[in-house]
mmCIF file of the N, C-alpha and C atoms, coordinates in Angstrom:
data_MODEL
# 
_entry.id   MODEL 
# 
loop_
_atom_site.group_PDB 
_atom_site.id 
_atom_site.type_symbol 
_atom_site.label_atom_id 
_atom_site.label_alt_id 
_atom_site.label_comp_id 
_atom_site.label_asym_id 
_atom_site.label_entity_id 
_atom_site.label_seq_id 
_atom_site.pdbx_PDB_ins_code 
_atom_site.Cartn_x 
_atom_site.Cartn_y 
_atom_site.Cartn_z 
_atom_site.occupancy 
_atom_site.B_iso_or_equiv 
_atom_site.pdbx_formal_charge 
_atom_site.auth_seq_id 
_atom_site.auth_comp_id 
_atom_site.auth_asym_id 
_atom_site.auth_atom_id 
_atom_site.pdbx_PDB_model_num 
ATOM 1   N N  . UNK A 1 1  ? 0.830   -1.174  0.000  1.00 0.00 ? 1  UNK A N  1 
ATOM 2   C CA . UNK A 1 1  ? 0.000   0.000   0.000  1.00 0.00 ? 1  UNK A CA 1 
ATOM 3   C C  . UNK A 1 1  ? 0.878   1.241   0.000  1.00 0.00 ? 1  UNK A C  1 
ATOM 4   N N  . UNK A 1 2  ? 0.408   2.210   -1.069 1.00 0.00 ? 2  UNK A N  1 
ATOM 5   C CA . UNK A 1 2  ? 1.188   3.532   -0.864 1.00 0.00 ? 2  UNK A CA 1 
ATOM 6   C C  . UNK A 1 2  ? 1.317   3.743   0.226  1.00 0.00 ? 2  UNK A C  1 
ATOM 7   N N  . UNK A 1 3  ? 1.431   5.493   0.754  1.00 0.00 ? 3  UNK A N  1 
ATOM 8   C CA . UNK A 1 3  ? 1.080   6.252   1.632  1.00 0.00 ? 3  UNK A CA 1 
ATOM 9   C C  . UNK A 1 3  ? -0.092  6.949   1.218  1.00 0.00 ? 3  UNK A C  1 
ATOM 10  N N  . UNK A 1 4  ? -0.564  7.109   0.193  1.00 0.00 ? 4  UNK A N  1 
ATOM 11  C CA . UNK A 1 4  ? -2.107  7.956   0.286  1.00 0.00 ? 4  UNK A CA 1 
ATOM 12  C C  . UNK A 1 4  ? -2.962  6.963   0.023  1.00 0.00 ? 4  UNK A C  1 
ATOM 13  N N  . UNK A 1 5  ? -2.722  5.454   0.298  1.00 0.00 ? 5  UNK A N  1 
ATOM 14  C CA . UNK A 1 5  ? -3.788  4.334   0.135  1.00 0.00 ? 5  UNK A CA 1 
ATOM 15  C C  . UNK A 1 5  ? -3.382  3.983   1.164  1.00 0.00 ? 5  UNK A C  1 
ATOM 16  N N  . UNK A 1 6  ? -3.020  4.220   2.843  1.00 0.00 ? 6  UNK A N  1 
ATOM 17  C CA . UNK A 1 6  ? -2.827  3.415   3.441  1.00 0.00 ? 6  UNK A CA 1 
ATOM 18  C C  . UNK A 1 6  ? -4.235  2.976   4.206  1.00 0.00 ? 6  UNK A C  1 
ATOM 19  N N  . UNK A 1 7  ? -3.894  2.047   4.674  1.00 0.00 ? 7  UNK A N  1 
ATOM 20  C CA . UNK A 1 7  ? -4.943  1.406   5.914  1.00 0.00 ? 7  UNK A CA 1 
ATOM 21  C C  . UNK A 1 7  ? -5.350  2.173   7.416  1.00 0.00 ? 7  UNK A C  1 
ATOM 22  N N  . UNK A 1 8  ? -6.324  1.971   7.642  1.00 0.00 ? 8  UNK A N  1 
ATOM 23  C CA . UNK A 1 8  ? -6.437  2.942   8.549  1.00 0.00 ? 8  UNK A CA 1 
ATOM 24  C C  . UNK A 1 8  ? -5.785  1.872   10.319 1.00 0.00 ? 8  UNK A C  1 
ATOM 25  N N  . UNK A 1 9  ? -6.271  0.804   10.108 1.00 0.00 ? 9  UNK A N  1 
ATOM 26  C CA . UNK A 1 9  ? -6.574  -0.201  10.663 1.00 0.00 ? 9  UNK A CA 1 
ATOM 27  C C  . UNK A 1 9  ? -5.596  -1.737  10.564 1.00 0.00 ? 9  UNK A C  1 
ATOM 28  N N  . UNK A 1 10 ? -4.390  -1.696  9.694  1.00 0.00 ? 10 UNK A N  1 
ATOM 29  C CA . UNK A 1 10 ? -3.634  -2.861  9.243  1.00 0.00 ? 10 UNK A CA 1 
ATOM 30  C C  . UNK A 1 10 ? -4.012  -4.191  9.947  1.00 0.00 ? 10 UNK A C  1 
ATOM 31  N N  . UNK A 1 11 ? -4.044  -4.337  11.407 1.00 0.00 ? 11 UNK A N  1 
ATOM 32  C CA . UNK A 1 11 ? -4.419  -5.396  12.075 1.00 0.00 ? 11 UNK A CA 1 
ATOM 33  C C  . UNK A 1 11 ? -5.844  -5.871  11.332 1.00 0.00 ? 11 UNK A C  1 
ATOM 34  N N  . UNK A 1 12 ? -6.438  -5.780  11.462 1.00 0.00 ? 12 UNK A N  1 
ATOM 35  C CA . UNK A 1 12 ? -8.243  -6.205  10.555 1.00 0.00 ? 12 UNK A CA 1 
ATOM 36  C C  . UNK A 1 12 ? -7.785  -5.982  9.449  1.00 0.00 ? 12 UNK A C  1 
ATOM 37  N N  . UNK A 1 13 ? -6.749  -5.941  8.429  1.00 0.00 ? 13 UNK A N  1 
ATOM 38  C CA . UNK A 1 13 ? -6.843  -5.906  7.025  1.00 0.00 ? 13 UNK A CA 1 
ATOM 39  C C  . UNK A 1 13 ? -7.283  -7.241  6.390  1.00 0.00 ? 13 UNK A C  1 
ATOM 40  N N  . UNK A 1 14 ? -7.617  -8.133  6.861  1.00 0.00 ? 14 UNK A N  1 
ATOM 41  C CA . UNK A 1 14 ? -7.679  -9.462  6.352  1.00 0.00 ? 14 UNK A CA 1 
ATOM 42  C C  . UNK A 1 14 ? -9.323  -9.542  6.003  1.00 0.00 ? 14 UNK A C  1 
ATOM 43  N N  . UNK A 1 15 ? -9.867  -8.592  6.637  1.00 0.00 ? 15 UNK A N  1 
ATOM 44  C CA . UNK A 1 15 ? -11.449 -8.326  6.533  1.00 0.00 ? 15 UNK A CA 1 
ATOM 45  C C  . UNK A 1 15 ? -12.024 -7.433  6.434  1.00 0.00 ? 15 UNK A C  1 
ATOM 46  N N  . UNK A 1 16 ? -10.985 -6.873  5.158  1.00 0.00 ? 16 UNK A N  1 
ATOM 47  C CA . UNK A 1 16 ? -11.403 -5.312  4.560  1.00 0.00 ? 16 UNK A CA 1 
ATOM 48  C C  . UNK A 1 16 ? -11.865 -5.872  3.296  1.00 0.00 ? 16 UNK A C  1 
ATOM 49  N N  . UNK A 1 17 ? -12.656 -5.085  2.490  1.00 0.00 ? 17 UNK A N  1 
ATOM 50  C CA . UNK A 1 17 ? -13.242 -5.327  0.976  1.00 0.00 ? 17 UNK A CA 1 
ATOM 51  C C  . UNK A 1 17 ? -12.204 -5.742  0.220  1.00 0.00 ? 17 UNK A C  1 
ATOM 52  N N  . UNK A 1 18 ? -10.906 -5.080  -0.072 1.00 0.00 ? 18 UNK A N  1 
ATOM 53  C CA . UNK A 1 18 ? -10.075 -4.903  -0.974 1.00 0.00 ? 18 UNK A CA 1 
ATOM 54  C C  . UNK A 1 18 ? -9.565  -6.528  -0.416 1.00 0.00 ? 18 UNK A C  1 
ATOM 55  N N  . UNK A 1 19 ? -9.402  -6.719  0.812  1.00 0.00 ? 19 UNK A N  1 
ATOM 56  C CA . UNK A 1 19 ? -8.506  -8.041  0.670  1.00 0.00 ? 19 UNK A CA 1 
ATOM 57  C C  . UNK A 1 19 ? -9.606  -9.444  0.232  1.00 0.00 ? 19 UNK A C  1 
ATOM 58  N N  . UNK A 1 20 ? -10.605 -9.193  1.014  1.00 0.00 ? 20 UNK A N  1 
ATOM 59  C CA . UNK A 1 20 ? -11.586 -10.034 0.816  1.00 0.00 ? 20 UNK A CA 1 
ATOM 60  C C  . UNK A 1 20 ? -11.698 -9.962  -0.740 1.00 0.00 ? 20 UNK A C  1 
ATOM 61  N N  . UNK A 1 21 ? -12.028 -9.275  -1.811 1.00 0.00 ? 21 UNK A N  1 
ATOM 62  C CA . UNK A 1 21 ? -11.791 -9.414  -3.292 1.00 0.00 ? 21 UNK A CA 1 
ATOM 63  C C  . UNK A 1 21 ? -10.637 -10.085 -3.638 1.00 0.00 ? 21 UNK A C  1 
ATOM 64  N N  . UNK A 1 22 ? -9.732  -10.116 -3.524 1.00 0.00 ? 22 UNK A N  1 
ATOM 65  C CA . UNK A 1 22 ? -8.406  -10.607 -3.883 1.00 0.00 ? 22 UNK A CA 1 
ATOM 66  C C  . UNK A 1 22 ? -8.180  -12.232 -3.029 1.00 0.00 ? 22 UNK A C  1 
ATOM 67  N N  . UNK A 1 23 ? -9.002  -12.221 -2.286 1.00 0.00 ? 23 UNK A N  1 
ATOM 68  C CA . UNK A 1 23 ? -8.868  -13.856 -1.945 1.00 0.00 ? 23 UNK A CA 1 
ATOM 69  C C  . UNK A 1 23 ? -10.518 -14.564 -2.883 1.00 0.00 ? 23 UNK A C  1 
ATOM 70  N N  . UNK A 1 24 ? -10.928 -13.625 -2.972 1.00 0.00 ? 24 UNK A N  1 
ATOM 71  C CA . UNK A 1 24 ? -12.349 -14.003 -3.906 1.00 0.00 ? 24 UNK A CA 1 
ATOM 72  C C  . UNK A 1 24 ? -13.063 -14.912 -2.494 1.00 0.00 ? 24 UNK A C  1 
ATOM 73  N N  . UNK A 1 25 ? -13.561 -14.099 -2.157 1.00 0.00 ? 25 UNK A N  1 
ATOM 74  C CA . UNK A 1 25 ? -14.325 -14.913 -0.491 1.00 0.00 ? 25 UNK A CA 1 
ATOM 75  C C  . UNK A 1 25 ? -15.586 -13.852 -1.390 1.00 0.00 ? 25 UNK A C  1 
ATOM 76  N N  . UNK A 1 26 ? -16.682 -14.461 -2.591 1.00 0.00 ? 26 UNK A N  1 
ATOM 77  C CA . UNK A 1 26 ? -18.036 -13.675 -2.674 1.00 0.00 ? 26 UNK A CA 1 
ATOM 78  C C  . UNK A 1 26 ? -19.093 -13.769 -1.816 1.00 0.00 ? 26 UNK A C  1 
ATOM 79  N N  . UNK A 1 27 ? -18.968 -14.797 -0.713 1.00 0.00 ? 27 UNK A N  1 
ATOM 80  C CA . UNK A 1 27 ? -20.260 -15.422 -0.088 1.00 0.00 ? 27 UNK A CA 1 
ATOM 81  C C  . UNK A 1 27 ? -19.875 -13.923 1.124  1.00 0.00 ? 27 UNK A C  1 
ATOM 82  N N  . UNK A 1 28 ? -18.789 -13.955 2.108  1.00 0.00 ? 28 UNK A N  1 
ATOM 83  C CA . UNK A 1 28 ? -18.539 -12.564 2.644  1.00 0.00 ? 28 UNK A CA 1 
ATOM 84  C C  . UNK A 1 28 ? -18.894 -11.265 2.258  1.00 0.00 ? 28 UNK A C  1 
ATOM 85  N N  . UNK A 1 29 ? -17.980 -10.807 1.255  1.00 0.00 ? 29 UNK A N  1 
ATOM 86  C CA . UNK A 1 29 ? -18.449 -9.812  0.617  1.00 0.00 ? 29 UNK A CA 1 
ATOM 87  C C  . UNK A 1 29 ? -19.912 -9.266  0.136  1.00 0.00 ? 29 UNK A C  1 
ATOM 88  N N  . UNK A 1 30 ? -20.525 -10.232 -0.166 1.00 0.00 ? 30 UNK A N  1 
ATOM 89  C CA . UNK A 1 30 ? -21.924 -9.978  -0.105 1.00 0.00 ? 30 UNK A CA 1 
ATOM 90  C C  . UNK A 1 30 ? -22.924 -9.903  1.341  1.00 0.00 ? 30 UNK A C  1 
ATOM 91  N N  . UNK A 1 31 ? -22.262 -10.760 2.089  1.00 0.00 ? 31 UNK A N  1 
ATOM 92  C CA . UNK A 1 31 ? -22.789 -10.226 3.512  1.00 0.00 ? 31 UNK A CA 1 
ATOM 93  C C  . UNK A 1 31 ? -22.208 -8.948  3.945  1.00 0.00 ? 31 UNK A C  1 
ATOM 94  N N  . UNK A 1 32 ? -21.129 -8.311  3.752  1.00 0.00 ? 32 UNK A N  1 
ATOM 95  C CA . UNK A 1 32 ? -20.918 -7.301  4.885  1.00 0.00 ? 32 UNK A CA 1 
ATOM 96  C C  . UNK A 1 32 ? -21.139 -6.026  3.623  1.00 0.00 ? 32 UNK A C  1 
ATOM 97  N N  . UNK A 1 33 ? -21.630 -6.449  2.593  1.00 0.00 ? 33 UNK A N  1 
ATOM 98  C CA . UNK A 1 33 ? -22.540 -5.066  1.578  1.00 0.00 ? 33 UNK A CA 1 
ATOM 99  C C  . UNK A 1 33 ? -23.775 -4.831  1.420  1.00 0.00 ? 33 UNK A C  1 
ATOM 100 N N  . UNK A 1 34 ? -24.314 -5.451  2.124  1.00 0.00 ? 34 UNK A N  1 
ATOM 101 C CA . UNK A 1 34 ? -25.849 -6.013  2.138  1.00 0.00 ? 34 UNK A CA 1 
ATOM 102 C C  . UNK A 1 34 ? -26.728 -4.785  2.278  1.00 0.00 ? 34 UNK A C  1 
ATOM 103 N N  . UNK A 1 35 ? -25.880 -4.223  3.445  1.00 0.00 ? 35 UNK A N  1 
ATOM 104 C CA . UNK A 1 35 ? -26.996 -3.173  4.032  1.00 0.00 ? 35 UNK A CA 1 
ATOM 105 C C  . UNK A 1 35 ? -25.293 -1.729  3.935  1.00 0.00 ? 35 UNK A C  1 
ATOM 106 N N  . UNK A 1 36 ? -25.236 -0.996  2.890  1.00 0.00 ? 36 UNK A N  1 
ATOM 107 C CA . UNK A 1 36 ? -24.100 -0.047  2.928  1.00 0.00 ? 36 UNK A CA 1 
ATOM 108 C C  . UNK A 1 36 ? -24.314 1.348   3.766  1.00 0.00 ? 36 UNK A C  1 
ATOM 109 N N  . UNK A 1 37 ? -23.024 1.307   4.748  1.00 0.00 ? 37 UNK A N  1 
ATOM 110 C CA . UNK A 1 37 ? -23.158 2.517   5.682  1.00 0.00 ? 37 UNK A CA 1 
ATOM 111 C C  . UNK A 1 37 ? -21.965 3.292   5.385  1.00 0.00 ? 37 UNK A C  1 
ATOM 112 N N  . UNK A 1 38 ? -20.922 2.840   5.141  1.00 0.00 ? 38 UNK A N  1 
ATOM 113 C CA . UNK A 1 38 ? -19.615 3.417   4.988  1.00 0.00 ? 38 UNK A CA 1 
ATOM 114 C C  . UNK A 1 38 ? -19.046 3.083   3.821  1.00 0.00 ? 38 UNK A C  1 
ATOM 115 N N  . UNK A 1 39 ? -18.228 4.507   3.172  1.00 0.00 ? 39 UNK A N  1 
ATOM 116 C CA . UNK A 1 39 ? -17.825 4.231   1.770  1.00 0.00 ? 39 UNK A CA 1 
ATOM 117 C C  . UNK A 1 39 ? -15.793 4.179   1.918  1.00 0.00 ? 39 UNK A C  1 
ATOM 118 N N  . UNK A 1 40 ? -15.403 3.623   1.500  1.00 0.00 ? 40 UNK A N  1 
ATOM 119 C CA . UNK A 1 40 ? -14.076 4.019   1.423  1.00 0.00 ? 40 UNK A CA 1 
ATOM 120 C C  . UNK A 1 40 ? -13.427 4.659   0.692  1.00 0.00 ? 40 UNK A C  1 
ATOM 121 N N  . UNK A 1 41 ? -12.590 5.664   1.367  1.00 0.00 ? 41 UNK A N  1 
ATOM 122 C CA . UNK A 1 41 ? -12.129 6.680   0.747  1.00 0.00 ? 41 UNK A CA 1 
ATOM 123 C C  . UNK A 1 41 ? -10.672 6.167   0.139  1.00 0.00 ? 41 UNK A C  1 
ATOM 124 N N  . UNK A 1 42 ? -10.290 5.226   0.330  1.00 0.00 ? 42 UNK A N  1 
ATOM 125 C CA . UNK A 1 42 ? -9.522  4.572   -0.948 1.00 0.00 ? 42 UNK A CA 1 
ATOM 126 C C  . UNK A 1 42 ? -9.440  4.501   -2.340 1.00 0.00 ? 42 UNK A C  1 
ATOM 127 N N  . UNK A 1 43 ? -10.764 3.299   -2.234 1.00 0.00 ? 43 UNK A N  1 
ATOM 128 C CA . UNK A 1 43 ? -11.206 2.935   -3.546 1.00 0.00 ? 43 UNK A CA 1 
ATOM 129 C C  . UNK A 1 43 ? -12.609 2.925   -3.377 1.00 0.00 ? 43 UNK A C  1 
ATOM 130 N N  . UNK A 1 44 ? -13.371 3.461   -2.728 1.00 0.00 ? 44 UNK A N  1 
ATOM 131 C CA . UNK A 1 44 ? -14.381 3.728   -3.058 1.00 0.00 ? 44 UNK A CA 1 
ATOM 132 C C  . UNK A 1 44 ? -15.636 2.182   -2.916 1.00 0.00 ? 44 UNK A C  1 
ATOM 133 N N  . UNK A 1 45 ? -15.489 1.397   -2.309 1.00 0.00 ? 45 UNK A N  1 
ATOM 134 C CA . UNK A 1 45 ? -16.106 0.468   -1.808 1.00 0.00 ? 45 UNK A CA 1 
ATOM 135 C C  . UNK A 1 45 ? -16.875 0.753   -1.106 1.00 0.00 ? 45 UNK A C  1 
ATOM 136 N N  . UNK A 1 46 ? -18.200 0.215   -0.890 1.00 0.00 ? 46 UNK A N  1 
ATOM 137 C CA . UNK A 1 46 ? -18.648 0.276   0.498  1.00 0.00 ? 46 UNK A CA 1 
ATOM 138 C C  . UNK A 1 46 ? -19.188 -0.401  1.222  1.00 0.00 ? 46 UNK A C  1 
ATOM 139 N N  . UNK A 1 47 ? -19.450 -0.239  2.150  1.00 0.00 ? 47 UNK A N  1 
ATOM 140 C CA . UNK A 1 47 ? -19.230 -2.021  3.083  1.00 0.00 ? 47 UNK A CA 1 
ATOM 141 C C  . UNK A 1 47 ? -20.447 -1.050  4.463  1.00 0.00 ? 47 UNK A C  1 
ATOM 142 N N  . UNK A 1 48 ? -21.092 -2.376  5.210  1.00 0.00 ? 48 UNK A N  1 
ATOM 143 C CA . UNK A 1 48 ? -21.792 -2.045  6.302  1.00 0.00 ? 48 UNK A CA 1 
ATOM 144 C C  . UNK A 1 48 ? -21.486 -1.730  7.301  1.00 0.00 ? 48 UNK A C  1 
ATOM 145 N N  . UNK A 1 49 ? -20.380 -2.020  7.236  1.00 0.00 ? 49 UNK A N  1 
ATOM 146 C CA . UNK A 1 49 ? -19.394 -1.219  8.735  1.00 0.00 ? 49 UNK A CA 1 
ATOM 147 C C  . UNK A 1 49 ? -17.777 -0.867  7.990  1.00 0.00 ? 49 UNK A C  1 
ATOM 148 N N  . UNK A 1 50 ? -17.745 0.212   9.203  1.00 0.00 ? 50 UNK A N  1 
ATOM 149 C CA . UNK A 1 50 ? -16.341 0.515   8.642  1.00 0.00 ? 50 UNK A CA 1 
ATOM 150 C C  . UNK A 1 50 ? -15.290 -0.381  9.301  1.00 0.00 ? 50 UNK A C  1 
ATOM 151 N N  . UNK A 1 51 ? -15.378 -1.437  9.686  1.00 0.00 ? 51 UNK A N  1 
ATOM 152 C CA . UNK A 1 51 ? -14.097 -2.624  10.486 1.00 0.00 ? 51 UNK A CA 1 
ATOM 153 C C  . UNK A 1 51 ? -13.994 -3.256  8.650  1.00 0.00 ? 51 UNK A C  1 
ATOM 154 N N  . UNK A 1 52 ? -14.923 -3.100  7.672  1.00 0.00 ? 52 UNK A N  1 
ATOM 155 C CA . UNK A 1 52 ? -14.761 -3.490  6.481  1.00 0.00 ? 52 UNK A CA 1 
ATOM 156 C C  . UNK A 1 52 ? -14.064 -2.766  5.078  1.00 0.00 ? 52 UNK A C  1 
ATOM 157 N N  . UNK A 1 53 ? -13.752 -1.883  5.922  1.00 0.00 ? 53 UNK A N  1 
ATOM 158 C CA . UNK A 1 53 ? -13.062 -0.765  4.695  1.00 0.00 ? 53 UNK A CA 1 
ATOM 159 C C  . UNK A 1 53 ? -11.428 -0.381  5.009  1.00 0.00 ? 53 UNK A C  1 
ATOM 160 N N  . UNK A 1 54 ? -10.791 0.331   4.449  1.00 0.00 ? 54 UNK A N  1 
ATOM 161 C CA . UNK A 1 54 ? -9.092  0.391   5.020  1.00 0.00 ? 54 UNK A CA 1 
ATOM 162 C C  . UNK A 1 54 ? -9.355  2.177   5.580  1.00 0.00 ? 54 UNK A C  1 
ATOM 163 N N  . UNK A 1 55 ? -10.314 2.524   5.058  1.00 0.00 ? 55 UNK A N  1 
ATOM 164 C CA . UNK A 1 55 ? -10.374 4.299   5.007  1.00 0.00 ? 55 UNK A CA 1 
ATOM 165 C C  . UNK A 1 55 ? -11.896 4.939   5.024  1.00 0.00 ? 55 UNK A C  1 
ATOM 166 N N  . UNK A 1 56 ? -12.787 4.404   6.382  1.00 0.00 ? 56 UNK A N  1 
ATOM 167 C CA . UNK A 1 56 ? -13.754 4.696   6.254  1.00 0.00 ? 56 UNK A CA 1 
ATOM 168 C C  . UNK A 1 56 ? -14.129 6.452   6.263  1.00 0.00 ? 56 UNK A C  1 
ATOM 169 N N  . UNK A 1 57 ? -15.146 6.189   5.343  1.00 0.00 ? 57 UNK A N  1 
ATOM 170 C CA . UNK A 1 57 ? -16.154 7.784   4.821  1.00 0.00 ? 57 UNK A CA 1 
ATOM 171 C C  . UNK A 1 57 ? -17.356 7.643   5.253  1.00 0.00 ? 57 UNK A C  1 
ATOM 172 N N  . UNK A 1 58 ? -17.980 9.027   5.021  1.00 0.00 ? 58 UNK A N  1 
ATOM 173 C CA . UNK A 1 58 ? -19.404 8.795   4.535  1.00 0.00 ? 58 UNK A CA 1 
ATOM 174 C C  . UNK A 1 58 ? -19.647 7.831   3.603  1.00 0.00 ? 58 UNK A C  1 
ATOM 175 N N  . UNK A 1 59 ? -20.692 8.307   3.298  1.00 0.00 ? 59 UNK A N  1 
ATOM 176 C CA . UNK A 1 59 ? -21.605 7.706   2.285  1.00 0.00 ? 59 UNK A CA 1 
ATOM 177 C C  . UNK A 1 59 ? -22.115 8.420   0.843  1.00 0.00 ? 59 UNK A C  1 
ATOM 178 N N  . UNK A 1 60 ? -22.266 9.641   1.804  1.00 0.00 ? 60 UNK A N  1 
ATOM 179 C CA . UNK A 1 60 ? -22.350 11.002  0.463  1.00 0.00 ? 60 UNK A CA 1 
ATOM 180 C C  . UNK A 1 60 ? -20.550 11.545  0.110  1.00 0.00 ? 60 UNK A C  1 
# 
């Protein structure tokens, strides 16, 4: 990860969007997008909690 992509959180990175895509876990990923509260200001994902993002945002 750069420095302007870093993680907010490194310890829980294993159950952020971006990693969860890259191990291809879809049955997860579709649970923790189900209901979207937080967007990441990374890449722009968004996930139902922010323990699921590297750089939680809003939403707007």
């Amino acid at each position: 990860m750069t420095e302007d992509t870093a993680c907010s959180s490194c310890e829980e990175h294993q159950g952020h969007l971006c990693e969860l895509e890259s191990q291809q876990e879809w049955d997860i990923i579709r649970q923790v997008t189900d209901r979207p509260a937080v967007r990441c200001e990374n890449c722009g994902n968004v996930a139902n909690s922010a323990k699921n993002v590297c750089m939680p945002g809003d939403l707007e």
